[in-house]
C-alpha positions as a printed Julia matrix, in Angstrom:
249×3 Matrix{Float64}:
 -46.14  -109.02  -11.64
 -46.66  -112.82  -11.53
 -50.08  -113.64  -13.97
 -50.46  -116.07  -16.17
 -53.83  -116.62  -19.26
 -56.52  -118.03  -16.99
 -59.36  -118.12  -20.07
 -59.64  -118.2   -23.56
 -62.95  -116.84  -25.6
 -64.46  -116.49  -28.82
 -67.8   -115.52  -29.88
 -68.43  -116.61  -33.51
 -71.82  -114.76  -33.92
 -71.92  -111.01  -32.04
 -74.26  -111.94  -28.82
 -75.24  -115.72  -30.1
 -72.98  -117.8   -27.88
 -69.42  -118.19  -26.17
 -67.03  -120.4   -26.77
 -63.62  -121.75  -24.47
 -60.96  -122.6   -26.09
 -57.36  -123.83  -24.51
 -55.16  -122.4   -27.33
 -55.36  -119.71  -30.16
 -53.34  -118.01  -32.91
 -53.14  -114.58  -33.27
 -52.73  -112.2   -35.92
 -51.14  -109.32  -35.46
 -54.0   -106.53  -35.82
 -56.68  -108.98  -36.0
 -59.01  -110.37  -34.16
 -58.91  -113.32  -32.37
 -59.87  -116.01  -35.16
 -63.5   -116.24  -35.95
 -64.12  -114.26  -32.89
 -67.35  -112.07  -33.78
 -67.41  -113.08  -37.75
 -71.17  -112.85  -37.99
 -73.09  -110.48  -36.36
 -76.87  -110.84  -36.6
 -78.81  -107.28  -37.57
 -82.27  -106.66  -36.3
 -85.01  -105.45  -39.15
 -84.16  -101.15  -37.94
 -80.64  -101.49  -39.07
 -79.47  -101.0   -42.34
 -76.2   -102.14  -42.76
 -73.75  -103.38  -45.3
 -73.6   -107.24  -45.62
 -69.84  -107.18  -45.05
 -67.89  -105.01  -42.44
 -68.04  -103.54  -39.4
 -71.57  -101.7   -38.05
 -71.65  -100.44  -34.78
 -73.52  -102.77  -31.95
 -76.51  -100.53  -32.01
 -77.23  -102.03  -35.19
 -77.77  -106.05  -34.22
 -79.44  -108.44  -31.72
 -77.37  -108.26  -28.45
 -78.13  -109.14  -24.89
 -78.53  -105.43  -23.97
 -81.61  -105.28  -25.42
 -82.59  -109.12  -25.51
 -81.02  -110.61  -22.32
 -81.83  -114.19  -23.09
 -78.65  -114.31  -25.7
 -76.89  -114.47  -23.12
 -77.32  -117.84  -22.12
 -76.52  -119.59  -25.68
 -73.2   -121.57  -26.0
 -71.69  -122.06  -28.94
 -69.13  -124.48  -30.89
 -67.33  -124.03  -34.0
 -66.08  -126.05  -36.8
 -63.96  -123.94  -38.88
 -63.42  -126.95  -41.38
 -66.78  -126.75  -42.32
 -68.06  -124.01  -41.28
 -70.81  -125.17  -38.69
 -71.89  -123.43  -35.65
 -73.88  -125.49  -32.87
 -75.85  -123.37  -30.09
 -77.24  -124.29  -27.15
 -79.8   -122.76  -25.02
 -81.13  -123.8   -21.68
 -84.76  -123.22  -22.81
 -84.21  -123.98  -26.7
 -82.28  -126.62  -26.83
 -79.79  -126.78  -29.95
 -79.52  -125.92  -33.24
 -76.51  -126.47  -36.19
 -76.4   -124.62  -39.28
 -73.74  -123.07  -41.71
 -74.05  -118.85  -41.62
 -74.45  -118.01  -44.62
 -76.7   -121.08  -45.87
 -78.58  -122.05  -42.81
 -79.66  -118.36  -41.45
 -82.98  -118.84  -41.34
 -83.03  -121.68  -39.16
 -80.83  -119.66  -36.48
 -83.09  -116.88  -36.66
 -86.16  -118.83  -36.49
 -84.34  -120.74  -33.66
 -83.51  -117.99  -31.13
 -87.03  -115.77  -32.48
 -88.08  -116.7   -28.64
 -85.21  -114.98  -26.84
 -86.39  -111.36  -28.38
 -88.88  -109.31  -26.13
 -91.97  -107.89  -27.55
 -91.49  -104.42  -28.76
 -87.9   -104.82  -30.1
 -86.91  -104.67  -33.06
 -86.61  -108.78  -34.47
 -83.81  -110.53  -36.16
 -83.49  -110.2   -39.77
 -79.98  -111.31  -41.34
 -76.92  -112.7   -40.63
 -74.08  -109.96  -41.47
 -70.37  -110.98  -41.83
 -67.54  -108.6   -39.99
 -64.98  -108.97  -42.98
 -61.11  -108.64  -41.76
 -62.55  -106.29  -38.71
 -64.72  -108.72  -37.28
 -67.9   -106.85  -35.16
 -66.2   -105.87  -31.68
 -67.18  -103.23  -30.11
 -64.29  -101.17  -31.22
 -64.3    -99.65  -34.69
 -60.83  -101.6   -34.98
 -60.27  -105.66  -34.74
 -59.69  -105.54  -30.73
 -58.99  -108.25  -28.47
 -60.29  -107.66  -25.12
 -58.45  -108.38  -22.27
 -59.82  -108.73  -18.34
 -58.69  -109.25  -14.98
 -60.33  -112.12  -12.7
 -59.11  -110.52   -9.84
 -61.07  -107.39  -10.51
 -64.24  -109.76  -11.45
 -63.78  -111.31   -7.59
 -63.44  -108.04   -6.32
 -66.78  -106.88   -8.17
 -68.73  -109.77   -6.77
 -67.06  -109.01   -3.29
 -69.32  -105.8    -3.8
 -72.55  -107.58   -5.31
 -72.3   -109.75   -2.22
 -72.29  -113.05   -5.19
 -69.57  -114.06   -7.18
 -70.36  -112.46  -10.9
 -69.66  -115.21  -14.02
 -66.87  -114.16  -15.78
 -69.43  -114.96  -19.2
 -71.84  -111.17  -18.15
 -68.2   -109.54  -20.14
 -68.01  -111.51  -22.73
 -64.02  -111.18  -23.02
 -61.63  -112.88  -24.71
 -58.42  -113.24  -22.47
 -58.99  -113.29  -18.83
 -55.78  -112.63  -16.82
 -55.11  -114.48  -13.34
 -53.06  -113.17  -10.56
 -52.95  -109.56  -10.85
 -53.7   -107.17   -7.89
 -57.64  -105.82   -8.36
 -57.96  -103.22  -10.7
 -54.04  -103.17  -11.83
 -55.06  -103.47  -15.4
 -56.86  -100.06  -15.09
 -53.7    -98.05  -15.66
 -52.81  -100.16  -18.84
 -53.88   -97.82  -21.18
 -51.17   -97.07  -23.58
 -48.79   -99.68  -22.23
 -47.77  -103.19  -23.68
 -49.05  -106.65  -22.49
 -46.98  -109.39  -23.05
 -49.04  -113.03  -23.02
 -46.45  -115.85  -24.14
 -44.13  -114.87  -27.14
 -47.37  -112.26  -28.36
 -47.63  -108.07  -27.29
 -50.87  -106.88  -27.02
 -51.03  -103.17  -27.33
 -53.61  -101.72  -24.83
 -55.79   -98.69  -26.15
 -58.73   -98.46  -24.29
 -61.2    -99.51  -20.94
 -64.37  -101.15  -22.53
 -67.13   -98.59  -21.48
 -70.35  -101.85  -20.28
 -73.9   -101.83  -20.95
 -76.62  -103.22  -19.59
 -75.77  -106.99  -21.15
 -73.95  -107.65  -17.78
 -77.13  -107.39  -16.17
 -77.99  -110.88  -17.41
 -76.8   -114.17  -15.93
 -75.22  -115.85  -18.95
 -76.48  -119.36  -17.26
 -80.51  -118.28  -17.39
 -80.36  -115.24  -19.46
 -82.39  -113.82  -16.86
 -81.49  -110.05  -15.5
 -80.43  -110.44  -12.09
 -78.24  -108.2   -11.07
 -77.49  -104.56  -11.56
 -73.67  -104.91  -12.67
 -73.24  -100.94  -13.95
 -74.01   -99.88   -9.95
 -71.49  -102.14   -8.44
 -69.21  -101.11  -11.14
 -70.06   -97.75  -10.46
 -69.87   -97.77   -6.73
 -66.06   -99.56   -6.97
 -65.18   -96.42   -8.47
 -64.66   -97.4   -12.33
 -67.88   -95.49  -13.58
 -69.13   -98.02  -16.47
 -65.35   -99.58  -17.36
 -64.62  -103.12  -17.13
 -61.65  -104.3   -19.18
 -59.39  -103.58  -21.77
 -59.46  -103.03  -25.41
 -56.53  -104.09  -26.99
 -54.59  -104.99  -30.77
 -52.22  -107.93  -31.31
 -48.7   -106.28  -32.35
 -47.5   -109.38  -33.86
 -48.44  -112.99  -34.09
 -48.13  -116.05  -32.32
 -49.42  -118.59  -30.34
 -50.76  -118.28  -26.83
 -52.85  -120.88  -25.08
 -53.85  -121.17  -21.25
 -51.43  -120.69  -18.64
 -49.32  -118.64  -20.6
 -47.32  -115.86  -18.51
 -47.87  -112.31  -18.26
 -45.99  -109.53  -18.11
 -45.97  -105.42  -18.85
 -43.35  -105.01  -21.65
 -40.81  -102.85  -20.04
């Protein structure tokens, strides 16, 4: 297999904006750093202001597809997020101190009848994947051409909201991953599970409009609702784009 780290992602806030990066250090059974810290819980959920909740409890583009489009940039120094929108604008503030003005801010991008922002939660040493368990997820461009192929469109790699996108792997090779070691750069990533999608993909991450039905294609390629890989860092290091990757024998 010749592959090498196409993409790097975090997401400091659950659903609130994406983030590129060109290098990152891993933890072994962490997340990716400051990837999904904050999470931000609609006014149904009750939920502990530290540690992991299920998704069902917070503002995510399922239900409100306009997250989608925010981008967002950290400063781990101090602390500071700044989000962009393309029908917002921007907006800095420090979670934690600042939460009203990022719930006031993105207020707009939440459809009538659903349930509104209400706090900014924190994902403690778990972080809020979708996993019960601080996962990195792990995807395959190749499989993302081969699902536009099928939409008759190219699909942005941003609907998945992943964190490592692989290049150069046959389509659909990482779906028989499960249980198997990834090696990207000096650091093994143990794989446990396919990421079951919703209907967040639906939304294009540059309008956070719904334009495209992303579960059929997904569905009609054969991989029911799966795209991507769940998987937990088995001991740390450094990786950083263009990194190569390789199955652990």
């Amino acid at each position: 297999m010749t592959a090498r780290l196409g993409e790097i992602w975090r997401y400091p806030v659950k659903s609130h904006g994406r983030e590129a990066l060109t290098g990152v250090e891993v933890t072994v059974g962490a997340t990716l750093p400051w990837d999904r810290h904050w999470a931000v819980a609609h006014e149904a959920a009750m939920v502990p202001d530290i540690g992991w909740s299920p998704c069902q409890a917070f503002s995510r583009g399922a239900k409100a597809p306009g997250l989608m489009a925010i981008w967002s940039s950290l400063d781990p120094a101090s602390c500071t997020i700044t989000m962009t929108h393309p029908d917002l604008g921007s907006i800095t503030f420090q979670p934690g101190k600042d939460d009203a003005a990022l719930l006031d801010w993105s207020a707009p991008l939440i459809p009538q009848g659903r349930a509104r922002s209400a706090r900014i939660v924190r994902g403690g040493k778990v972080g809020m994947t979708d996993s019960d368990y601080p996962s990195i997820s792990i995807l395959s461009t190749s499989s993302l051409d081969a699902l536009g192929a099928m939409a008759g469109a190219p699909l942005a790699s941003g609907r998945f909201r992943g964190n490592l996108w692989i290049d150069g792997l046959a389509p659909w090779a990482e779906t028989e991953w499960v249980g198997k070691t990834l090696v990207i750069g000096d650091v093994r990533f143990d794989i446990r599970e396919r990421i079951e999608r919703c209907r967040a993909t639906e939304a294009n991450p540059d309008t956070g409009q719904r334009d495209e039905n992303v579960l059929a294609h997904l569905e009609a390629a054969g991989q029911e609702a799966f795209f991507g890989l769940h998987a937990v860092a088995a001991n740390s290091g450094t990786i950083k784009v263009g990194d190569r990757v390789t199955l652990a024998a």
